[in-house]
KEGUZA-747489 format. One record per residue (C-alpha): x, y, z. Coordinates in steps of 0.25 Angstrom, whole numbers, plus 5000, padded with zeros to 4 digits. Each point is the difference from the previous one (the first is absolute). Layout:
XYZ
...
// end
This chain:
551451815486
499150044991
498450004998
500150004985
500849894990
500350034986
498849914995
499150095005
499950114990
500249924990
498849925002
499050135002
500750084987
500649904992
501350064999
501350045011
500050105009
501250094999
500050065015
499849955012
499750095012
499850015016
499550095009
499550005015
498950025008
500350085014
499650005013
500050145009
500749995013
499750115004
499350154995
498549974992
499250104994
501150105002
500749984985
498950104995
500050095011
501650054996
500249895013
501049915000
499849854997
501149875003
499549884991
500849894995
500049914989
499749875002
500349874993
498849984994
499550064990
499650004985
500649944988
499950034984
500549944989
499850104987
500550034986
499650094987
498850004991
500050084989
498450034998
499950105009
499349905011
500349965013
499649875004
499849975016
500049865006
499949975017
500549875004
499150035011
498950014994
500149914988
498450004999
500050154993
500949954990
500750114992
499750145000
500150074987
500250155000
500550094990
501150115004
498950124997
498749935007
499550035013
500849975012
498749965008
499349864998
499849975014
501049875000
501449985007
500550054985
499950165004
501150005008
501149964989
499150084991
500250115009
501350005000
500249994985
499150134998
500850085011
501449964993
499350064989
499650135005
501450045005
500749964987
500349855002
499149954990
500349844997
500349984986
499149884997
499149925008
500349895008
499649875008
500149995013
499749875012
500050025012
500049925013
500150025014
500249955014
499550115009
498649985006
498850064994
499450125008
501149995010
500450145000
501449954996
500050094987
499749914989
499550114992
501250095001
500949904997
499149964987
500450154997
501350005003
500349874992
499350064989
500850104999
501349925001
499749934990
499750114990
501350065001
500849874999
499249954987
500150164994
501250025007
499450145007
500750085009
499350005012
500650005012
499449925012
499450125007
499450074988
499449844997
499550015014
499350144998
499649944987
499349915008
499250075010
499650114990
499449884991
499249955013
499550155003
499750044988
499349874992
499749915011
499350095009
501049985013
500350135007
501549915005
501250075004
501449974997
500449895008
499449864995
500650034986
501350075006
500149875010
500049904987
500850084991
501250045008
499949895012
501449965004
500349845005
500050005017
499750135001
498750105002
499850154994
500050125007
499350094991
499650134999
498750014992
500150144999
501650004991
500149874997
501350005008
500249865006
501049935009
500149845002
499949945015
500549855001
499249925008
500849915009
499449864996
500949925010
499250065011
498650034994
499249934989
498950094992
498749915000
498750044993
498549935006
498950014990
498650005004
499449974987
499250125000
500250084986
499950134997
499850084989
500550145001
499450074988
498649945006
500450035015
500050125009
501650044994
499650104991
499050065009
501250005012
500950084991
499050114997
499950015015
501450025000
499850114990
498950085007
500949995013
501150074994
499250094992
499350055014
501449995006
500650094988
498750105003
500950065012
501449944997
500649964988
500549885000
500349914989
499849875006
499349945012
501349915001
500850145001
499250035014
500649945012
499149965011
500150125010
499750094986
498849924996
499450005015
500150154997
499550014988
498849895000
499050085006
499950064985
499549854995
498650015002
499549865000
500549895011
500149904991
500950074989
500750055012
500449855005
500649984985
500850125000
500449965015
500449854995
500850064987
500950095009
500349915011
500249874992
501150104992
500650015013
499949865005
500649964985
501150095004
500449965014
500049844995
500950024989
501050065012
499949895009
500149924990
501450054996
500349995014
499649855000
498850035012
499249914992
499150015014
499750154998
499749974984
499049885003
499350105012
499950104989
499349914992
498949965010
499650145001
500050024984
498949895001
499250075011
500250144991
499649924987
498849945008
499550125008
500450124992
499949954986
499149895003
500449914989
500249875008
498949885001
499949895011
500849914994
501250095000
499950065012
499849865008
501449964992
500750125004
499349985016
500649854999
501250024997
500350115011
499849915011
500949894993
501649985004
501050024989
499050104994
500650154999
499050064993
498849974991
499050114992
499150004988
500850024987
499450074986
498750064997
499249945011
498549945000
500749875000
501249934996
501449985008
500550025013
501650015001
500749965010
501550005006
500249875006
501449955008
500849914991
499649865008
498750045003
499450004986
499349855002
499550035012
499350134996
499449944987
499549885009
499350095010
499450094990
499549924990
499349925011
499450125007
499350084986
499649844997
499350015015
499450124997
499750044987
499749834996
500950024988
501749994996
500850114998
501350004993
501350025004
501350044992
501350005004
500650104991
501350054995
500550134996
500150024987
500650084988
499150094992
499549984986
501049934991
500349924986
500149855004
500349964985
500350074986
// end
């Protein structure tokens, strides 16, 4: 069903939109901070997500308008100006200036609303699929020929570039080429991707928010990446290597000794064997071992918190919980970290009783709610309306 009606734009602009455009957050199964170390990564798209309705305006201007944020009112920026303001607006703005630089320039302004259902701060993607969106809709309305990868590069060079995100590939990648029922097993170092399905008559995909938001371009992201650069860098200094995600672990317990600082060492340690883990789940989970995936999955959350510390309290008392509960395969942080969601594989029948139990508990502990989504799986970016 969708979260924008055709009364909307008209009421912000004045006019009809022309298109109308989807696209997903993700959520991570399995392989975090790996997508920038030439890892491999195995998101999904979810069903919720970002929605825009848009058409052309020939003053060379681009008008913004958030649904979600209806206090800002509409952000006017010409094609030329800066991208950086400091609001939500960047991001399309972004995008629109990185389609220009490799020769996709829009041929007029535009207006654009958006609105969307995924939480704020969760860590579920909101600000790649703003991107991706973005860029969905600039080639329906100018008819461009991009194809969904290229828009999903086109996205994660705008975030690196203007917004000051040192992300990889996968959040954009997840939202732009995500297939319904099904996770991606991507190389972040080709580009080469196969799709896994997920057998929803045996296990449900449930994400737990703890409420606690993060902000990566504030947040210890970008300092984690340069880590992972000085690692390799050391690493390179006695073998060249072209990515800590190329090691496996019996080449990197060789070779670690050249890294000279424990910390950086643990990142590099995380990167290579959360590669491996990404590896080995995407196996069993061809197999159907949904045991040996969820087990995976517990140890990424141990890596993630140990290694790469990127967890908080809230994520790991989620994670803790629902290992010691029935019906629960497996349960890890998912995203960025410093906050956000937990994901968790949950046996189809026990979804109720898990969301009883764990909402209760973080209530118990931490005196406040955290919010539980039953998701689907969903398709990538897409034109809901012309």
């Amino acid at each position: 069903m969708s979260i924008l009606s055709d009364g909307n734009f008209l009421a912000v602009f004045g006019r009809r939109h022309t298109v109308h455009g989807f696209a997903p957050g993700r959520v991570n199964l399995i392989g975090d901070h790996t997508d920038y170390n030439g890892g491999r990564v195995f998101p999904c798209a979810i069903d919720l997500g970002i929605e825009c309705m848009a058409a052309p305006r020939y003053d060379g201007r681009f008008g913004f308008y958030s649904a979600n944020f209806p206090q800002a009112g509409v952000s006017e920026r010409p094609v030329d100006g800066p991208v950086t303001s400091g609001t939500w607006s960047d991001y399309p703005m972004a995008v629109i200036r990185t389609f220009s630089r490799f020769g996709y320039a829009p041929r007029s302004g535009a207006d654009f609303l958006f609105k969307g259902n995924l939480p704020d701060g969760a860590g579920l993607s909101s600000s790649a699929a703003l991107e991706v969106l973005t860029g969905r809709m600039l080639c329906e309305l100018w008819q461009l020929p991009v194809t969904p990868q290229q828009n999903a590069v086109f996205g994660q060079f705008a975030e690196n570039r203007f917004i000051g995100v040192s992300c990889g590939i996968m959040d954009q990648y997840a939202s732009a080429m995500g297939k319904r029922g099904h996770a991606i097993l991507l190389d972040t170092h080709t580009l080469e991707a196969a799709y896994a399905p997920i057998d929803r008559s045996r296990v449900s995909v449930v994400i737990v928010n703890t409420g606690v938001k993060h902000s990566l371009a504030a947040s210890a992201y970008n300092t984690r990446r340069r880590e992972c650069e000085t690692a390799l860098a050391q690493i390179c200094e006695v073998r060249k290597v072209p990515s800590l995600c190329s090691l496996d672990e019996d080449s990197f317990r060789e070779l670690e000794s050249a890294i000279g600082d424990e910390t950086v060492r643990r990142r590099a340690r995380h990167a290579v064997s959360e590669n491996r883990r990404t590896v080995a789940a995407a196996e069993a989970l061809q197999k159907g071992n949904i045991e040996t995936f969820g087990r995976l999955m517990n140890e990424s959350h141990v890596s993630l918190r140990d290694d790469y510390e990127v967890s908080c309290p809230e994520l790991d008392f989620l994670a803790f919980c629902a290992w010691e509960m029935p019906g629960v395969f497996g349960a890890r942080m998912t995203g960025g970290g410093f906050g956000g969601c937990t994901v968790n594989l949950v046996k189809v029948g026990s979804e109720g009783e898990f969301t009883a139990r764990i909402t209760e508990a973080y209530r118990q502990t931490f005196g406040r709610n955290c919010e539980v989504y039953h998701i689907q799986l969903g398709d990538g970016a897409k034109i809901l309306k012309r």
